[in-house]
C-alpha positions as CSV (number, residue, x, y, z in Angstrom):
1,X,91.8,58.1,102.6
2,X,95.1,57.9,101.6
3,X,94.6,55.1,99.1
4,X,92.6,58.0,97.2
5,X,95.5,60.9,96.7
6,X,95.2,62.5,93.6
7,X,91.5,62.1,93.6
8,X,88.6,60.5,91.2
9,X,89.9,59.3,87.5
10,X,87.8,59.1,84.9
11,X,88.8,56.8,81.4
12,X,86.1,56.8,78.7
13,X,86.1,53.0,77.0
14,X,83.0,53.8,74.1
15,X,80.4,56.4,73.3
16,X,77.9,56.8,71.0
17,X,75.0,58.9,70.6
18,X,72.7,57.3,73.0
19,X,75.1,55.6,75.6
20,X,78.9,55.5,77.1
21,X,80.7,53.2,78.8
22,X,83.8,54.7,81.3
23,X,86.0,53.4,84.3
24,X,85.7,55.6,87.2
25,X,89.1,55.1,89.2
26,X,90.7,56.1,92.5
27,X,88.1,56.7,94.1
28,X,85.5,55.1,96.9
29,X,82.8,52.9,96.4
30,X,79.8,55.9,97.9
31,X,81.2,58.5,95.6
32,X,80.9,56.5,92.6
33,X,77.1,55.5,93.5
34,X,76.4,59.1,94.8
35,X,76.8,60.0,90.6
36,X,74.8,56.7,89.8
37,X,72.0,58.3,91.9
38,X,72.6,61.5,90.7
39,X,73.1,60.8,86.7
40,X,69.0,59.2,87.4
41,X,67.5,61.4,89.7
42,X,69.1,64.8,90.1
43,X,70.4,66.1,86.2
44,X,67.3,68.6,84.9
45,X,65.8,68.0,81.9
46,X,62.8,69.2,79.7
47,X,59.1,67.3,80.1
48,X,55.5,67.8,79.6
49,X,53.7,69.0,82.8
50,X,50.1,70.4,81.8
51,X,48.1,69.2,79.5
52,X,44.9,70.9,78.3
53,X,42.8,69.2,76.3
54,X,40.0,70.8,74.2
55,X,38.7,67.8,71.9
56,X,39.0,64.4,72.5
57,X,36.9,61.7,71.0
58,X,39.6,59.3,70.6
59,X,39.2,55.9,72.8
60,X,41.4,56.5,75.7
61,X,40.2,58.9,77.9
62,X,41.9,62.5,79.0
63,X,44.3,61.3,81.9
64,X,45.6,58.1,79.8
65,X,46.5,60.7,77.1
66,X,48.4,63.3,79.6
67,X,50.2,60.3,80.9
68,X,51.6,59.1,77.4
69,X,52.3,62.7,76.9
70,X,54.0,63.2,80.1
71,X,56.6,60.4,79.7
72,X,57.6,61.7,76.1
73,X,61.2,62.4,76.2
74,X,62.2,66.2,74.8
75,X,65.3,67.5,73.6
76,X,67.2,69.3,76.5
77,X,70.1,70.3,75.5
78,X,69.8,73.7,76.0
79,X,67.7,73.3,79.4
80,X,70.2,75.7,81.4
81,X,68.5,78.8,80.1
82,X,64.9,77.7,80.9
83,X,63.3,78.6,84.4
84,X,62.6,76.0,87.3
85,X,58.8,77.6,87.5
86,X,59.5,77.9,91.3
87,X,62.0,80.3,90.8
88,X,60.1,81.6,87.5
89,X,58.1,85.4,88.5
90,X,55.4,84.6,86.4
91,X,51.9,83.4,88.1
92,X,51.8,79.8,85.9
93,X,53.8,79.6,83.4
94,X,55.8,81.8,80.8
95,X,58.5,81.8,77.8
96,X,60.8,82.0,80.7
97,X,59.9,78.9,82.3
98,X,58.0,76.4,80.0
99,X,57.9,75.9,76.1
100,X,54.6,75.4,74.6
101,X,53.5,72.2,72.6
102,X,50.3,71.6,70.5
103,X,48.6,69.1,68.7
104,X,45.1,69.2,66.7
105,X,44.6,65.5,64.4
106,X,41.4,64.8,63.1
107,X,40.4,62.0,60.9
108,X,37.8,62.4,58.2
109,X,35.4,60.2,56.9
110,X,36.0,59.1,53.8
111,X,32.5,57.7,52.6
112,X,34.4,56.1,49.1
113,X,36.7,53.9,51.4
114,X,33.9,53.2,54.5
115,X,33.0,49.6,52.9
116,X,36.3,48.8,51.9
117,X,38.2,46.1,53.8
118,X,42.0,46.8,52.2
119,X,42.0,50.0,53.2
120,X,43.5,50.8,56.7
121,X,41.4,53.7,58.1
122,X,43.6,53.6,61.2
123,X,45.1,57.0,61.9
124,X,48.2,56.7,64.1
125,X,48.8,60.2,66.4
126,X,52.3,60.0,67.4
127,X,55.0,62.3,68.6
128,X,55.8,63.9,65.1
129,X,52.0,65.3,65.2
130,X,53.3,67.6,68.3
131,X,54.3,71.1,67.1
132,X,56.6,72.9,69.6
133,X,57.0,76.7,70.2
134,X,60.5,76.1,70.4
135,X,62.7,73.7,68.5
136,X,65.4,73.4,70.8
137,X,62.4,72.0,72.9
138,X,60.7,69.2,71.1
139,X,60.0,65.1,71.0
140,X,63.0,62.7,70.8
141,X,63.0,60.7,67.8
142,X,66.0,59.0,66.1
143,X,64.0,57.4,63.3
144,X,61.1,59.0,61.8
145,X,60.1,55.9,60.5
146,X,59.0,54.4,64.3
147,X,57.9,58.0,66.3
148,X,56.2,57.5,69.7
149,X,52.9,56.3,69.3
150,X,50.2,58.2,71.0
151,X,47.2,57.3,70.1
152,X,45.4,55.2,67.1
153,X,42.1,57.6,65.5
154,X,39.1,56.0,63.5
155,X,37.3,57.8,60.9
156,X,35.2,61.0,62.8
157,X,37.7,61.0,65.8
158,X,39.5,64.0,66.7
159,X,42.7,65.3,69.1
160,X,43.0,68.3,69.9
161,X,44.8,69.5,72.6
162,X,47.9,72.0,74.0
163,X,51.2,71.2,76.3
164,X,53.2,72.7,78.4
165,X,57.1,71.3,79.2
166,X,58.5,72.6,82.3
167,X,62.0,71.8,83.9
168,X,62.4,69.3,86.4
169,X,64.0,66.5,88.0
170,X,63.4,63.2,88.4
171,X,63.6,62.7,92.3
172,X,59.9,64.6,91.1
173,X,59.2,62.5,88.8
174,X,60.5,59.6,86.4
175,X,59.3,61.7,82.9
176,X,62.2,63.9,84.2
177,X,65.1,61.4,84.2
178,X,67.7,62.0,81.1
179,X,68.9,58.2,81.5
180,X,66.5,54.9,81.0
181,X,69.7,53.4,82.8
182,X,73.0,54.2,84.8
183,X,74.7,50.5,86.2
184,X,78.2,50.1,87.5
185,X,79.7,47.0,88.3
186,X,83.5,46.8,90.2
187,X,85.6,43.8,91.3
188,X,84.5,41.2,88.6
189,X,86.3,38.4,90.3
190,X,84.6,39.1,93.3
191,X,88.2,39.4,95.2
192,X,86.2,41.4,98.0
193,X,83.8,38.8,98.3
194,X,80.4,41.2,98.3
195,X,78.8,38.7,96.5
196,X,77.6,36.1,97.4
197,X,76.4,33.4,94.5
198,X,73.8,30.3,94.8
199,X,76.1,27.5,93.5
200,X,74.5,24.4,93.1
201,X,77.4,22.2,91.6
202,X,80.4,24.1,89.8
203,X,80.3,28.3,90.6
204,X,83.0,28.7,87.6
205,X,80.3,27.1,85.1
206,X,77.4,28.9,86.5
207,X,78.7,32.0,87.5
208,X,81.2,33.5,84.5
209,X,83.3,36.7,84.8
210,X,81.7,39.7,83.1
211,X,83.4,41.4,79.9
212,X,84.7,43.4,82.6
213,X,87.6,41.0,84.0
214,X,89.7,41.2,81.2
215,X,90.8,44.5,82.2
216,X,91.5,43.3,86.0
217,X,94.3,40.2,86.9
218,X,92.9,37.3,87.6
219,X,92.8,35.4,91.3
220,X,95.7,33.8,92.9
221,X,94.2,30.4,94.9
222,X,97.4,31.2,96.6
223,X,97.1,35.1,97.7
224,X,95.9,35.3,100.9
225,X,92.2,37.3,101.7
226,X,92.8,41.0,102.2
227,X,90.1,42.1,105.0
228,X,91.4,45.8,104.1
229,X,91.1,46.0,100.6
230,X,88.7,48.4,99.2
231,X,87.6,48.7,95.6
232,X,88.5,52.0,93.6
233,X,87.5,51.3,90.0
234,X,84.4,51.2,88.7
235,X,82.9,50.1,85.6
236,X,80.0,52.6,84.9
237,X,77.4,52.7,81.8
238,X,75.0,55.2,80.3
239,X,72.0,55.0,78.2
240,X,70.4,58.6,78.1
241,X,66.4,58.8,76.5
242,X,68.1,60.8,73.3
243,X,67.0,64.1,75.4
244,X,70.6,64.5,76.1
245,X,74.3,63.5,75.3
246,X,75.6,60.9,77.8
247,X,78.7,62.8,78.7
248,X,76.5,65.7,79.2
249,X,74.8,63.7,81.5
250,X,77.7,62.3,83.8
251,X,79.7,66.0,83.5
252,X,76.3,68.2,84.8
253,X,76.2,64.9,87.1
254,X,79.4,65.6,88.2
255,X,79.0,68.9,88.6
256,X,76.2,68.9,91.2
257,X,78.0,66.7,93.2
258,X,80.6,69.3,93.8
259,X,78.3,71.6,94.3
260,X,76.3,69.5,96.9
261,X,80.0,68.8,98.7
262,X,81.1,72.1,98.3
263,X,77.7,73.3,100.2
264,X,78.3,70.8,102.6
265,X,81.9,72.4,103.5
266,X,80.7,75.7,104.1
267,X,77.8,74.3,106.4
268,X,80.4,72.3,108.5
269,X,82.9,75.7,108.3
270,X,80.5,77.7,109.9
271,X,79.4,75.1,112.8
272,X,83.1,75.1,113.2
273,X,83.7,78.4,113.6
274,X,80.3,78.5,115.9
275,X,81.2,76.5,118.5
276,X,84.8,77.4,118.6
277,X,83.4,81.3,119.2
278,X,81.0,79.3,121.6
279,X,83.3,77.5,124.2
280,X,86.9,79.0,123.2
281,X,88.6,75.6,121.1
């Protein structure tokens, strides 16, 4: 581990609302795959859990509806001060642990407008229609102008229904994931060899360096093949759902990985100290 001293660097190369690109550095190739792992499965967010529907004479049926609902990414920014329900006292659910969501659309019938063809009588429910008990707690949407479709309502239809968003992760489920994506991509000139390319007549022409390489020296035909070498920098990206910021993402990512290490020290301190009580070494 000596190739490591000084431990992990981080270097941020973009970021914008949605996404961030950075080079993780100096460090070895589980760690930076542990955060991959973690940044998709293990960072909590804010999602809809119950779904209790009153009216519904729309054409998809109850459990479609919960599902759309379900995967519905909500803003989490503030998700630290909410519950895990587990942990929550309360018998179901409470202020405490969940934020309340409701919905009620109903399309009328317009008689006038029944027989006439350039009229669209199509009613589209979508995530703007949702009205949260909490703003800090509501449906991602950059653009007004293109919400998340829900549902599409005909003249007499009617939606009527209430929510409930709890905090979770996604090694639960994928609605609680704050990424749609988290890849990482190290040695681009495939120095190390891990890769191993279908070449059917020229591997240069079919097989380009990523955008990657530039920031790497290129291979020497002439430098002999280091069965030692290790990679230690990484080339990671982000694309959250909107529910959070991306650096918020990798730093609570972060973040739990010490604190899964750090529990793992104190486990392996006290087996220590255990079996040197034990047998006297």
């Amino acid at each position: 581990m000596d190739m490591y001293n000084g431990g992990p660097e981080v270097s941020i190369r973009a970021l914008k609302k949605d996404s961030m690109k950075f080079v993780l550095s100096n460090t070895d190739l589980s760690v930076a795959n542990a955060l991959r792992r973690i940044m998709i499965a293990e960072v909590p967010t804010m999602a809809i859990d119950m779904v209790e529907i009153e009216t519904n004479s729309t054409v998809l049926t109850d459990e479609f509806i919960a599902h759309r609902l379900g995967m519905i990414p909500l803003s989490s920014f503030d998700v630290d001060r909410i519950q895990y329900t587990r942990d929550c006292t309360c018998t179901l659910y409470c202020p405490n642990c969940s934020v309340e969501l409701t919905l009620h659309v109903k399309v009328n019938v317009d008689y006038d407008d029944m027989n006439d063809p350039t009229i669209d009588k199509t009613r589209q429910v979508t995530s703007l229609d949702l009205v949260t008990s909490d703003e800090s707690v509501k449906p991602v949407s950059d653009d007004r102008a293109h919400p998340i479709l829900i549902v599409k309502m005909r003249p007499g239809q009617e939606l009527k229904l209430k929510c409930v968003a709890k905090k979770g992760v996604a090694k639960e489920h994928a609605k609680w994931s704050p990424v749609y994506g988290v890849s990482f991509e190290y040695d681009p000139y495939n120095k190390l060899r891990h890769s191993h390319y279908w070449i059917e007549e020229d591997e240069k022409l079919e097989w380009g360096v990523s955008a990657n390489a530039v920031e790497e020296a290129p291979i020497d035909p002439n430098e002999p093949f280091d069965y030692n070498a290790k990679p230690d920098r990484y080339y990671m990206e982000v694309e959250t759902s909107g529910c959070m910021k991306p650096e918020d993402v990798a730093l609570r990512a972060m973040t739990i990985m010490q604190d899964k290490l750090g529990g793992l020290q104190i486990k392996l301190d006290d087996e220590f100290k255990e079996d040197t009580q034990r047998w006297g070494y």
